[in-house]
matplotlib code that plots the C-alpha trace (Angstrom):
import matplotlib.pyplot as plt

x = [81.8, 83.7, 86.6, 89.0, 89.0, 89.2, 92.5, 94.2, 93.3, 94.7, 97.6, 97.9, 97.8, 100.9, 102.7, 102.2, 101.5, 102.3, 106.0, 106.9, 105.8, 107.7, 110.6, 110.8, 110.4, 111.9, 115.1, 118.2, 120.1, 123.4, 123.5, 121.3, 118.3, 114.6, 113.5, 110.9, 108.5, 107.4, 104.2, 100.9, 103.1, 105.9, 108.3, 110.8, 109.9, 112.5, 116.0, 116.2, 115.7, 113.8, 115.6, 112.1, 111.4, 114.3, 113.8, 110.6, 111.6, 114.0, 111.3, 108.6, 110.9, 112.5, 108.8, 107.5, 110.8, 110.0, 105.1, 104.4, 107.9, 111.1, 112.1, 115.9, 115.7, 113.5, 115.8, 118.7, 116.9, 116.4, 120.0, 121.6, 118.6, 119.7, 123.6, 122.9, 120.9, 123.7, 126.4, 124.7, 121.8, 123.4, 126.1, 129.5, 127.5, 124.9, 122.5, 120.1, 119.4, 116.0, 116.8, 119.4, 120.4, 120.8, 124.2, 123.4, 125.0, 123.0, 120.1, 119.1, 119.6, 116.4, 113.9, 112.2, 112.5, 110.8, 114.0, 115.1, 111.8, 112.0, 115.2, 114.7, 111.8, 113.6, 116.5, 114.5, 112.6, 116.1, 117.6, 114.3, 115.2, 118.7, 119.4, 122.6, 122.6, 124.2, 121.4, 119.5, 122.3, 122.1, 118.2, 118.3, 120.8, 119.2, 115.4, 117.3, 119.0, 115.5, 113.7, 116.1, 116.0, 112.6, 112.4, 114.9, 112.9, 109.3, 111.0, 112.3, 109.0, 107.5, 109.8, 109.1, 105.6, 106.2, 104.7, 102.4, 104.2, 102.5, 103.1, 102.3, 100.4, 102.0, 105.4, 104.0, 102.4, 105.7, 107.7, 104.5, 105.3, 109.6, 108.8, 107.0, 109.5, 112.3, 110.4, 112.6, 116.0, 116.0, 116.6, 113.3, 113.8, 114.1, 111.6, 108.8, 109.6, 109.5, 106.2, 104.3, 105.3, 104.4, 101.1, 100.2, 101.2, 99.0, 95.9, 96.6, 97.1, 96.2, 93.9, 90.3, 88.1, 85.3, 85.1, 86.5, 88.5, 92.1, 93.7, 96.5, 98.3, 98.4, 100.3, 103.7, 102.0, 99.1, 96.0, 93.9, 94.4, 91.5, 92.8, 92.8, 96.0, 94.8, 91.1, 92.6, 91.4, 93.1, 90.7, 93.7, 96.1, 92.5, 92.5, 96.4, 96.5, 93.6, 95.0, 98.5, 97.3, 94.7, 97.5, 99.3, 95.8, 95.3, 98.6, 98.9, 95.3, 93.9, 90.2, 89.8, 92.5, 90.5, 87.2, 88.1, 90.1, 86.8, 84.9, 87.0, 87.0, 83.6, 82.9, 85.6, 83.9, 81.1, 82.0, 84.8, 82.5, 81.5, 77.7, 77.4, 80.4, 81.9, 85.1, 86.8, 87.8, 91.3, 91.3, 88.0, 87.6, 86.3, 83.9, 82.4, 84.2, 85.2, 89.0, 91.5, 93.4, 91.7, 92.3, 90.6, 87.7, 89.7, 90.6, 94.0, 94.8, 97.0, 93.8, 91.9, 94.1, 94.5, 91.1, 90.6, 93.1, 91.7, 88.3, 88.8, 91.4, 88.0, 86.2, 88.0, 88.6, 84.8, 81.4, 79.9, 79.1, 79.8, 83.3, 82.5, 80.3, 82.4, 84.9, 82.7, 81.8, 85.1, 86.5, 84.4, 85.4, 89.2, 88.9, 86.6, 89.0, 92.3, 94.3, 95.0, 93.4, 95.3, 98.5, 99.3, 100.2, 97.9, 96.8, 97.6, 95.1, 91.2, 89.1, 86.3, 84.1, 86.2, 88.7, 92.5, 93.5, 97.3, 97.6, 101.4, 102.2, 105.1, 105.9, 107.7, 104.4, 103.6, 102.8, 104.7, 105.1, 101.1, 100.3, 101.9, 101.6, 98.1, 97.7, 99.4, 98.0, 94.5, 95.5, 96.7, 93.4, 91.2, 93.6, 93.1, 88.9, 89.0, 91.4, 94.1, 96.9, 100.7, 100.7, 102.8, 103.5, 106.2, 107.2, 105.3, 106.1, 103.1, 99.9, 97.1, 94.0, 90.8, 89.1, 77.2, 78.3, 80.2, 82.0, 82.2, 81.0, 78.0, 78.4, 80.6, 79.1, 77.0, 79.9, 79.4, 81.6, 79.6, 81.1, 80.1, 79.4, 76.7, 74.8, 73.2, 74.4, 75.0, 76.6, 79.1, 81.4, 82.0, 85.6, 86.1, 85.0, 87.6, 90.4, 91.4, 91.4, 90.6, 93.8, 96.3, 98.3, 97.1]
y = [85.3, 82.4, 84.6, 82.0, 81.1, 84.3, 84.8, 81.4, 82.7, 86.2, 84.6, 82.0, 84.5, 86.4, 84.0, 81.2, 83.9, 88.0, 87.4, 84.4, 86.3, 89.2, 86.8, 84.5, 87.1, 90.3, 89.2, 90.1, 87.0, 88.2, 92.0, 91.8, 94.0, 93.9, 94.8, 97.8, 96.1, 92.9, 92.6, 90.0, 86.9, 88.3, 88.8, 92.1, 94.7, 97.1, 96.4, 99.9, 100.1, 103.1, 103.1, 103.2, 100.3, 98.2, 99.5, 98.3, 95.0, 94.8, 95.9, 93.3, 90.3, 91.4, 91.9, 88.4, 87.0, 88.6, 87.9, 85.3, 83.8, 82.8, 82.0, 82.0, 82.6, 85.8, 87.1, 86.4, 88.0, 90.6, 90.9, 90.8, 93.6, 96.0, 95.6, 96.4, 99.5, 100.9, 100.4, 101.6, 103.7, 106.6, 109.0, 109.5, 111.8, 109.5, 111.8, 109.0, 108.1, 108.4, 105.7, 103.6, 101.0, 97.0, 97.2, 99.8, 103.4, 106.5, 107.5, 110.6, 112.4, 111.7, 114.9, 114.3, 112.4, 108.8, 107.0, 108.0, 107.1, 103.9, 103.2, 104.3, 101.5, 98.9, 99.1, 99.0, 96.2, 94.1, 95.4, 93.6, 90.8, 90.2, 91.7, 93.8, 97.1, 98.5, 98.5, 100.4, 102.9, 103.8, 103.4, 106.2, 108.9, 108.8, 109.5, 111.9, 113.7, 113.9, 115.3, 117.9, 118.6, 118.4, 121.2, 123.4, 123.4, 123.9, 126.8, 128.3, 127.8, 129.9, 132.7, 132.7, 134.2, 133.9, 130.8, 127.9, 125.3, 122.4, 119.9, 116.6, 114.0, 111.3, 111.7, 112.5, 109.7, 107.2, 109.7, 108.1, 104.8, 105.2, 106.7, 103.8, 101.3, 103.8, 102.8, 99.5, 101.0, 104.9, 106.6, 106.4, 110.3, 111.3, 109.2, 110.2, 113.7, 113.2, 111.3, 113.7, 116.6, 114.1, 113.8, 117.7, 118.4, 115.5, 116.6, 120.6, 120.8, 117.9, 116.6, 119.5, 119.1, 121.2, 118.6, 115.3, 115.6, 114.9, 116.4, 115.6, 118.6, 121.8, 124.6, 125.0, 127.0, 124.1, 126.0, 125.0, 126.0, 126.2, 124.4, 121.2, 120.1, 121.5, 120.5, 116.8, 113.7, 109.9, 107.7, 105.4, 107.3, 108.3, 104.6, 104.1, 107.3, 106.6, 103.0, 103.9, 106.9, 104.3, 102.5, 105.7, 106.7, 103.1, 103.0, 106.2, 106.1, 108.9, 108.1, 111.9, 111.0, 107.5, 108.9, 111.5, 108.4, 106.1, 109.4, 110.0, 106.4, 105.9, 108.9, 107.8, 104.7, 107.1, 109.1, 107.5, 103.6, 103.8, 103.0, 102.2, 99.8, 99.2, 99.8, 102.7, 105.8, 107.0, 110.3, 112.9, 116.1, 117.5, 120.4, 117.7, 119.4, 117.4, 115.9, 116.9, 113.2, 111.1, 108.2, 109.6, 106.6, 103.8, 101.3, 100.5, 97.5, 99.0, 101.7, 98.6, 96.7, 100.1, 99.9, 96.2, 96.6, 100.0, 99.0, 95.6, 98.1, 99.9, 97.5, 95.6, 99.2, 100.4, 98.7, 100.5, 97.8, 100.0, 98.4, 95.0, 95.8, 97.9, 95.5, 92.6, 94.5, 95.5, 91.7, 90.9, 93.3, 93.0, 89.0, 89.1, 92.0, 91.9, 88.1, 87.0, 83.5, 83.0, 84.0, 84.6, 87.6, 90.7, 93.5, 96.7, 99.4, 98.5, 100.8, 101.9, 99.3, 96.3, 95.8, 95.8, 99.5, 98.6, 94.5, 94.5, 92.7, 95.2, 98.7, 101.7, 102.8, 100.0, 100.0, 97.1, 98.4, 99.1, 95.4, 93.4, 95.6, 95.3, 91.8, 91.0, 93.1, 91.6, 88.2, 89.2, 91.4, 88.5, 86.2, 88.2, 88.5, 84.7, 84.0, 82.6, 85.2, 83.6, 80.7, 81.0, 78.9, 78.9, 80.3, 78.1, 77.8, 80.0, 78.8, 81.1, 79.9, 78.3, 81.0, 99.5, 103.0, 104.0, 107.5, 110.8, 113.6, 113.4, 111.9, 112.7, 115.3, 113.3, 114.7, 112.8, 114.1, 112.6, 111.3, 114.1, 111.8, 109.6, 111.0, 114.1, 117.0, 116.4, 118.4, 120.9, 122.9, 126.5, 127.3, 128.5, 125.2, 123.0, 123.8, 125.6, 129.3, 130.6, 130.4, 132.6, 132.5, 133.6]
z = [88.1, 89.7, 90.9, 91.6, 87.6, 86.5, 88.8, 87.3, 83.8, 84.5, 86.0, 83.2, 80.6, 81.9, 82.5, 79.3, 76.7, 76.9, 78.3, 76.5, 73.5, 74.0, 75.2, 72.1, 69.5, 70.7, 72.7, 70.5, 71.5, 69.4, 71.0, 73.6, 74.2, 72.8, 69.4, 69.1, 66.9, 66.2, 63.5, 64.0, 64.1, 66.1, 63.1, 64.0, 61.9, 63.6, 65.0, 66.8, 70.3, 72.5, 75.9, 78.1, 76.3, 76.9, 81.1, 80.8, 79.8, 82.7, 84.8, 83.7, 83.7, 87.4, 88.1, 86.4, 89.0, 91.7, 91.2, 90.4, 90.0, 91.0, 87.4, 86.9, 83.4, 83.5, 85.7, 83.5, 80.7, 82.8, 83.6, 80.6, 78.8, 81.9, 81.2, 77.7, 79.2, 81.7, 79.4, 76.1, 77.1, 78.9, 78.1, 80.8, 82.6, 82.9, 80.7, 78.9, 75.4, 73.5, 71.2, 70.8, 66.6, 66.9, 68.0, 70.9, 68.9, 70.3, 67.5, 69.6, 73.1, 75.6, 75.1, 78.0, 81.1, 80.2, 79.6, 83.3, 85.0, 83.4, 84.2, 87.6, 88.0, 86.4, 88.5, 91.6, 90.3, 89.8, 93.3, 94.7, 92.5, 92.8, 96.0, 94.5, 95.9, 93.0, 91.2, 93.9, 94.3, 90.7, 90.2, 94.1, 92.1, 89.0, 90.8, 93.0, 89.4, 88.1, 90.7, 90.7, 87.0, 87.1, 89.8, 88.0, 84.5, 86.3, 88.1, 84.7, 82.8, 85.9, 85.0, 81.1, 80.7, 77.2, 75.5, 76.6, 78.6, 80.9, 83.4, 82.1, 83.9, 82.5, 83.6, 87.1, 87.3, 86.5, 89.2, 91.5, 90.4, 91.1, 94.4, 95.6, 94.4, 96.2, 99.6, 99.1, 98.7, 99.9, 103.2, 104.9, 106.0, 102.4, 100.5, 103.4, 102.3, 98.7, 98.8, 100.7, 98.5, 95.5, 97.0, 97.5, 94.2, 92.9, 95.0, 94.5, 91.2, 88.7, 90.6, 90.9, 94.2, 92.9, 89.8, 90.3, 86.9, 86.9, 84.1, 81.4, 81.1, 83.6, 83.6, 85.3, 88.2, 88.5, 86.7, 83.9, 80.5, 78.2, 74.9, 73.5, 75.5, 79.0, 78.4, 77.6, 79.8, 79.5, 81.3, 81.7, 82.9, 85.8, 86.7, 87.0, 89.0, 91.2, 92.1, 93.4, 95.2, 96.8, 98.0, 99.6, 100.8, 102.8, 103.9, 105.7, 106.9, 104.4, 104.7, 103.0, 99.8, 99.4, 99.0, 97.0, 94.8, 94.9, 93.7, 90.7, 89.9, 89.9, 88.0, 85.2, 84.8, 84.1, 81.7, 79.7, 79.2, 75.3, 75.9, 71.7, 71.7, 74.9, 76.1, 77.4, 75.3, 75.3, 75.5, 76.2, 76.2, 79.6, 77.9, 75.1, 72.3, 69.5, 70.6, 68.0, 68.4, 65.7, 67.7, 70.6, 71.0, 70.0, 72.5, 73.5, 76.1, 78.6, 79.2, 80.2, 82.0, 84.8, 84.4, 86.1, 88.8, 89.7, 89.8, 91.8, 94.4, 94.4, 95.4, 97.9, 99.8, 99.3, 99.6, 96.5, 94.4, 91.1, 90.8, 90.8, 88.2, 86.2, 86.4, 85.0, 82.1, 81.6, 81.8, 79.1, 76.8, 77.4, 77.0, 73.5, 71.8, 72.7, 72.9, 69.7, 70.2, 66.3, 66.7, 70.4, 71.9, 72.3, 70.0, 71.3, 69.8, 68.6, 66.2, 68.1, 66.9, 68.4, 65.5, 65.7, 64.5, 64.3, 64.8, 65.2, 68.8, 70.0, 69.2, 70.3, 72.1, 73.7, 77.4, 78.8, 82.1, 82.6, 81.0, 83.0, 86.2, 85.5, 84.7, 87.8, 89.8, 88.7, 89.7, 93.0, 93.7, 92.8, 94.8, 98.0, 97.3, 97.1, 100.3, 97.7, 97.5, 98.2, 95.5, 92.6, 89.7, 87.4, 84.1, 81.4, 77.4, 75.4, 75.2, 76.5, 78.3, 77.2, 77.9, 98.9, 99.4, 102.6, 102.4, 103.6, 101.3, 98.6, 95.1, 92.3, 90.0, 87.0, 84.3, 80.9, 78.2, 74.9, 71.7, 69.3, 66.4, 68.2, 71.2, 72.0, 74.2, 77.9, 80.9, 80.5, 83.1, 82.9, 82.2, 85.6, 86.9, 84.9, 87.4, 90.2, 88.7, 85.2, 82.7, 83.6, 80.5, 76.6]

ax = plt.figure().add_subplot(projection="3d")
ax.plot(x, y, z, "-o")
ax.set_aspect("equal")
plt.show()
């Protein structure tokens, strides 16, 4: 692979095609915000307007500003989408919204904490950008609000024995991403606090020694639950994980958090690749059994794009040459299934086999944050393997591109969860070995 090229194409394709496709086509010029959905050729299928996804369209243009920018009209978009956000997405007690009509009326009250996190990452990501430190100061309160919430509701699931409740790994793992973006704006004494108990709870309880698994859903108390929802793995969510902790692991010198990081990467790559069609799964089931989400081995971009900034981070902090590999394989796949060389933009979801599932370009669901952090992160990665990192080019109209192992401790256990409907049977755990302790609950 000539890395160079593949760094100007990853670059290129940010910047000439997923943005401005989003930009031209979603941007409610006459109220302001983004649209939630937008079909194959972009047309706006839905006027409503989730509140994580109008954050993550602050966050991405601030973002797009700030690497590979400076573009002044990002920004501005960026601006205007996050006034529409403070003044219409929260209540006077600064409670957020779930969704949110044309106009910016309340549809329903936030059920969970997405919204916030969002919020709270877009907000830093436009402090960075603009350099007002009023959008830190609300982006450090509403963090600051969560993690206390948070606390408070894990503490009374503890207390109710009643039920099944979990911790979810997705939500954890965008409180990861708002701490690291707090490093910018929050008292040093205070982040360095919150990060290090972010990281014990990440090692101690989603994350298994014994196994190398990090799970999707755990109980409140950090244990394993043996049903469909604690037995769930999203490779995806493995890879995005595994990259940030990386980055805490090599900036405080944790040569033990790394390996263990490299080790769960390499065994992902593993398990989750789809041997018959290529491609990563999106969801597994650590003991093999049959996944009750019917979309389980599709494909969906923003799996893949974690994927190629984790496995290049991989590489560039490890000499197993696994990554690089992986990462080739994977780059393929990504740039044959998921541009729309027709009608620009990118599909977000593929059918096992290769074909768009659901070919609309935008939707409630969609993963902006994880695209474009992991298209830009790609370019950069490639930029600093080739000696390049530091140039930037500007905002451009649409048009996409004409397209050794060193570490402490043995090697990941061989764990292959198989797609029941094509290969044979392969490795399973005990139940006592899919988490810390046997299920304490039902």
């Amino acid at each position: 692979m000539e890395l160079q090229k593949l760094a100007e194409s990853y670059r290129h394709e940010l910047t000439h095609n997923l943005l401005p496709f989003w930009e031209q086509y979603a941007w409610d010029a006459q109220y302001g915000g983004f649209f939630e959905a937008l079909d194959e050729k972009g047309e706006c299928i839905s006027t409503d307007k989730p509140v994580a996804l109008q954050a993550q369209a602050v966050w991405a243009f601030a973002f797009a500003h700030n690497r590979p920018g400076p573009n002044p009209d990002l920004l501005l978009k960026a601006q205007q989408t996050a006034n529409f956000l403070l003044k219409k997405g929260q209540d006077t007690k600064g409670n957020w919204h779930q969704t949110l009509d044309r106009r910016g009326v309340p549809l329903e009250t936030a059920a969970d904490h997405f919204p916030a996190l969002y919020a709270t990452l877009a907000l830093g990501q436009l402090a960075r950008a603009t350099g007002d430190d009023s959008y830190a100061d609300t982006a450090h309160k509403t963090l600051a609000k969560l993690l206390r919430k948070r606390e408070s509701f894990l503490k009374k699931q503890k207390e109710n024995l009643s039920g099944r409740a979990f911790k979810n790994l997705e939500e954890f793992t965008l409180i990861g991403h708002a701490l690291l973006e707090a490093e910018n704006y929050a008292d040093k004494k205070w982040h360095k606090k919150a990060l290090d108990a972010y990281v014990e709870e990440m090692t101690s309880d989603f994350y298994d020694k014994r196994t190398n698994i990090l799970l999707e859903n755990i109980t409140p108390e950090g244990h394993f639950w043996d049903c469909p929802e604690g037995r769930m793995l999203v490779p995806g969510r493995v890879f995005e994980v595994a990259s940030f902790m990386m980055d805490i692991a090599d900036r405080t010198r944790n040569r033990k958090l790394l390996n263990q990081m490299l080790d769960l990467t390499e065994l992902t790559i593993r398990a989750a690749w789809d041997e018959a069609h290529s491609g990563f799964y999106y969801q597994m089931d650590i003991k093999s059994q049959p996944p009750l989400e019917p979309r389980w081995c599709h494909k969906l971009a923003w799996v893949h794009l974690e994927a190629l900034q984790c496995l290049l981070k991989a590489h560039l902090l490890s000499a197993r040459p696994v990554f690089l590999e992986a990462f080739e394989k994977t780059h393929e796949y990504v740039w044959a299934h998921f541009p729309d060389k027709i009608n620009d933009g990118w599909f977000q979801e593929l059918t096992r086999e290769g074909e768009p599932f659901v070919r609309h370009k935008l939707t409630p669901e969609t993963k902006i944050h994880s695209m474009v952090r992991g298209m830009a992160e790609t370019t950069w990665l490639l930029e600093i393997i080739c000696g390049t990192v530091g140039e930037t080019v500007a905002f451009q109209p649409r048009g996409g591109p004409s397209v050794s192992s060193q570490t402490t401790g043995g090697p990941p256990r061989d764990w292959k969860p198989v797609p029941h409907s094509t290969q044979s049977a392969a490795p399973e755990y005990p139940p006592s070995s899919a988490g810390k302790s046997t299920p304490i609950r039902g």
